[in-house]
N, C-alpha and C positions, 0 to 999 in steps of 0.2 A: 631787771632780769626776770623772766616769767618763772613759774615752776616748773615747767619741762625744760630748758635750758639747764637749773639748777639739778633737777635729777639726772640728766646724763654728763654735766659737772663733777656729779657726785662719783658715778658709776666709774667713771674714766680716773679718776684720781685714784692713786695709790692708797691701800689700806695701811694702816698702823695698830701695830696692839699696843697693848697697856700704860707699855712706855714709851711710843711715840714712835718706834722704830719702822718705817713702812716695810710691810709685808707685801710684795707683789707675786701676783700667783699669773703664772701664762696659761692662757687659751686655752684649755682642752685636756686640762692637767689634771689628771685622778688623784684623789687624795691617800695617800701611804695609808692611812687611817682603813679601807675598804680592802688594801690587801692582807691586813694583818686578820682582818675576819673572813675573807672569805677562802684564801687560800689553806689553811690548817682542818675547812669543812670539805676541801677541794680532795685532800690529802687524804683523810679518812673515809670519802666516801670511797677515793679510789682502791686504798689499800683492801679496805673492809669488802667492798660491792665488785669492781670492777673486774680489781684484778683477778679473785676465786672466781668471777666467772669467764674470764679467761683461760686461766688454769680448767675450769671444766669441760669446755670448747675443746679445747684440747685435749682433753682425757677422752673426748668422746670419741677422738678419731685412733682410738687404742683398743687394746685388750685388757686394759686395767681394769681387778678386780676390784681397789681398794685396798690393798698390801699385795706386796710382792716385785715380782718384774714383770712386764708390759712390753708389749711390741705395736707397731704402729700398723693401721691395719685399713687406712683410708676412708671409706664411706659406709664401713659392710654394717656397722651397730644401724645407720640411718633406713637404708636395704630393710636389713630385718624386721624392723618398727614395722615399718609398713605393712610387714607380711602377720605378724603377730597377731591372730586372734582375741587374745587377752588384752593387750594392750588397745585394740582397736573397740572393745564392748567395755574398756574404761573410759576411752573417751567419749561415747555416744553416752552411757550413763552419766557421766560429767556434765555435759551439754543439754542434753531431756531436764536434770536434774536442777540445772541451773535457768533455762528458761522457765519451766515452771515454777519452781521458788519464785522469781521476779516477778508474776504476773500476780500469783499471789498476796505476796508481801505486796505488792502496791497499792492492790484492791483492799487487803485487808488497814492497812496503815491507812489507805486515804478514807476507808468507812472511821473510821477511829478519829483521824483529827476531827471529821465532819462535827462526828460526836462530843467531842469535846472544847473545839470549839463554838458552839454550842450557847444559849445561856442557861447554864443547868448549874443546879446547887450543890454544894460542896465540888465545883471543878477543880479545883486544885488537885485539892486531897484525891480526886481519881484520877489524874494525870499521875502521880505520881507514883500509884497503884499500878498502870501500865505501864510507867517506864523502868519498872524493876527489873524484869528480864534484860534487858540490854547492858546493867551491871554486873551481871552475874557471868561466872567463870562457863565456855561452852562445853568443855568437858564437863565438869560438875552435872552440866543440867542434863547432858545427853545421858549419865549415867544415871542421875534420876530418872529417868524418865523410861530407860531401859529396862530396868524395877517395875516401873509403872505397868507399859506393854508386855513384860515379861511372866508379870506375880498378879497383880492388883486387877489389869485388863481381863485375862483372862476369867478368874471366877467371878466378876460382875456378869461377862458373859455365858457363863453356865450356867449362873444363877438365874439371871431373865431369859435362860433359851438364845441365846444370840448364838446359834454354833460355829458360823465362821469365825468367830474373835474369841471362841473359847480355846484356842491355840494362839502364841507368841506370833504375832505378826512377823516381828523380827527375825523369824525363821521361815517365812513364807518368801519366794524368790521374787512374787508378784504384789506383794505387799509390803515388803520390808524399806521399797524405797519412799513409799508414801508415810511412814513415818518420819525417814528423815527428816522430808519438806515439813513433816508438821511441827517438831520441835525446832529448824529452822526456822522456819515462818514465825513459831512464838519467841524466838531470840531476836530475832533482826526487822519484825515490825516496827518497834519503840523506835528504831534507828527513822525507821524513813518518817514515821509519824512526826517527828519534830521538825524533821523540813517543811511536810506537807504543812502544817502549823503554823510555822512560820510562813508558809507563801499563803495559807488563808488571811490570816491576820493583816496581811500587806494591803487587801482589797478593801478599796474604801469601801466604807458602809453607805455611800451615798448609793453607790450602784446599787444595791437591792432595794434602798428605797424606791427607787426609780420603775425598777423591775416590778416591784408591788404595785405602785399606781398604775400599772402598765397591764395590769391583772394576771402576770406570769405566776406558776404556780413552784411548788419547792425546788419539784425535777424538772422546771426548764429553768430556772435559773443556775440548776447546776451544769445541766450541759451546755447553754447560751453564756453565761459567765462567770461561773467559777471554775472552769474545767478549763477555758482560753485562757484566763488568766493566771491562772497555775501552771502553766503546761510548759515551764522552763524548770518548776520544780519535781514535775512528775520527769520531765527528760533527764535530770539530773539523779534522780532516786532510782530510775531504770540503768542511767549507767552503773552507778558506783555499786547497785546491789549487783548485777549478772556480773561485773568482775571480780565482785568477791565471792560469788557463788561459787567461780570457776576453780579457786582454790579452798573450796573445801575441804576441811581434815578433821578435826576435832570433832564436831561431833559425829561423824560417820565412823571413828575409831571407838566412840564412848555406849552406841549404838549398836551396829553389828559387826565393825573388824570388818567392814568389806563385805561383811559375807549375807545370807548364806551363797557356800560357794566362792564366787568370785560379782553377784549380782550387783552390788552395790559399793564395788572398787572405785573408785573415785584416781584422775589421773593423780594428782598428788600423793596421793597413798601409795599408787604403783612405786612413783618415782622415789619415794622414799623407801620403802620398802627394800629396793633391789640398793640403795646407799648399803644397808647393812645387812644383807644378802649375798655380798660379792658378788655383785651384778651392777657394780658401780661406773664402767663404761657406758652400759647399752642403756640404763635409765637416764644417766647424764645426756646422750643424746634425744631420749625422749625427752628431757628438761628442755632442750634447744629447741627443740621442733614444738613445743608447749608455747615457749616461751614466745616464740615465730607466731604461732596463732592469736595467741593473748593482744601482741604486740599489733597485729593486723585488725582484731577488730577494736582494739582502744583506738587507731587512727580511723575508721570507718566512723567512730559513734563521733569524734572531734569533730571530724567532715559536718557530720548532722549538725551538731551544737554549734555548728559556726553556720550554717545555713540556718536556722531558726533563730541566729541573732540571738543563741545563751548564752552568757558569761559565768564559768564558776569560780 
């Protein structure tokens, strides 16, 4: 009898466990084993996630404050939104504030791995010098740093004559957001630097050999092929930073509180805000309609990363 005969012999005959008892399992049969783990995560996400945002859904088509009695009130919270001045100059700040964070952090993160991928002495020990800010608490560091632009910035700048910085940024309406990004930018570089790191490291080292005989110089081989070669990791470090830009909070609360004014309200901050404002209908429908945008361009960026053949 050949060896493929005896493996589909094998395959076809009845299993037995330990004791010889045959265990036959039919065709297409899920193992009990896969509902006992997956249903009880099925269970909490619903209860936890799904259903409070159902219940919100619903509160938005109200007059509920957040305590009290409520009347049903159809579309008018959705209406309103629209019409909303504030609400409409948190979302463009949102947006402005979020595209350029990402172009930043990626230019800055992908100068960084360059560097550190690198063959430079003591590399360890300064990777791990830059990737301290990305352990650190965002609150924490926004309010350092609020100190910093607040106290510190200032009299360096009296001191050498700098007059426009010898006043709190953070109070200026035209500047206040440009500090965000910067304390951004120094928390959430470390973040992409490790990907970008990682996608350096992937690229054989034959290929620059090659590029060398070839007599390309540093900066074409980085836009000829380390830049093609990376660029499922740059696509992946442009997603996951602009959707989390988009909900920033921390440190824009640890910073200016929104302000000055209203300059630098961020929509999560609105949306929060009016939870504990008694204004907990008309922001919950702003969370929908948030939520609606987020949701539409997370499937836009998926379209891309499947037309460029990224997997993440």
């Amino acid at each position: 009898m050949t060896t493929t005969s005896l493996a589909a012999e094998a395959a076809l005959s009845p299993r037995t466990d330990s004791g010889g008892t045959p265990t036959v399992r039919s065709k297409g049969r899920i193992d009990p084993t896969y509902y006992w783990m997956v249903v009880p995560v099925l269970a909490l996400f619903a209860f936890f996630i799904t259903l409070p945002a159902l219940v919100g859904v619903f509160f938005s088509l109200t007059n509920y404050a957040g305590y009290g009695d409520w009347k049903f009130i159809g579309l008018s919270n959705y209406v309103n939104i629209f019409k909303d001045p504030a609400v409409l100059q948190s979302y463009i700040f949102t947006f402005v504030f979020a595209l350029t964070t990402t172009v930043v952090v990626n230019v800055v993160a992908l100068a960084i791995a360059l560097g550190l991928n690198a063959k430079i002495k003591w590399r360890t020990g300064i990777r791990t010098v830059f990737f301290i800010p990305m352990v650190l608490s965002a609150l924490i560091v926004s309010f350092v740093f609020n100190y910093l632009f607040s106290n510190t910035l200032p009299v360096l700048a009296e001191r050498f004559g700098v007059t426009p910085l010898a006043t709190s940024i953070l109070a200026n309406e035209n500047l206040a957001w440009l500090a965000i990004v910067l304390v951004t930018v120094w928390q959430a570089a470390p973040g992409a630097t490790i990907i970008y790191l990682a996608g350096l490291q992937s690229v054989p080292a034959e290929v620059y050999e090659a590029a060398d005989l070839d007599g390309a110089g540093s900066f074409r081989q980085f836009l000829s092929l380390t830049l093609p070669l990376i660029l499922g990791y740059l696509v992946i470090n442009v997603i996951l930073g602009f959707k989390g830009f988009l909900g920033t909070y921390e440190i824009i609360v640890g910073l200016t509180g929104g302000g000055p004014g209203m300059a630098t309200q961020s929509v999560a901050m609105r949306i929060f805000s009016g939870f504990t404002g008694g204004d907990y209908s008309y922001q919950m429908a702003n969370a929908v309609i948030y939520f609606l945008i987020t949701l539409l361009i997370s499937v836009i960026q998926l379209r891309l990363i499947q037309r460029r053949g990224v997997s993440l």
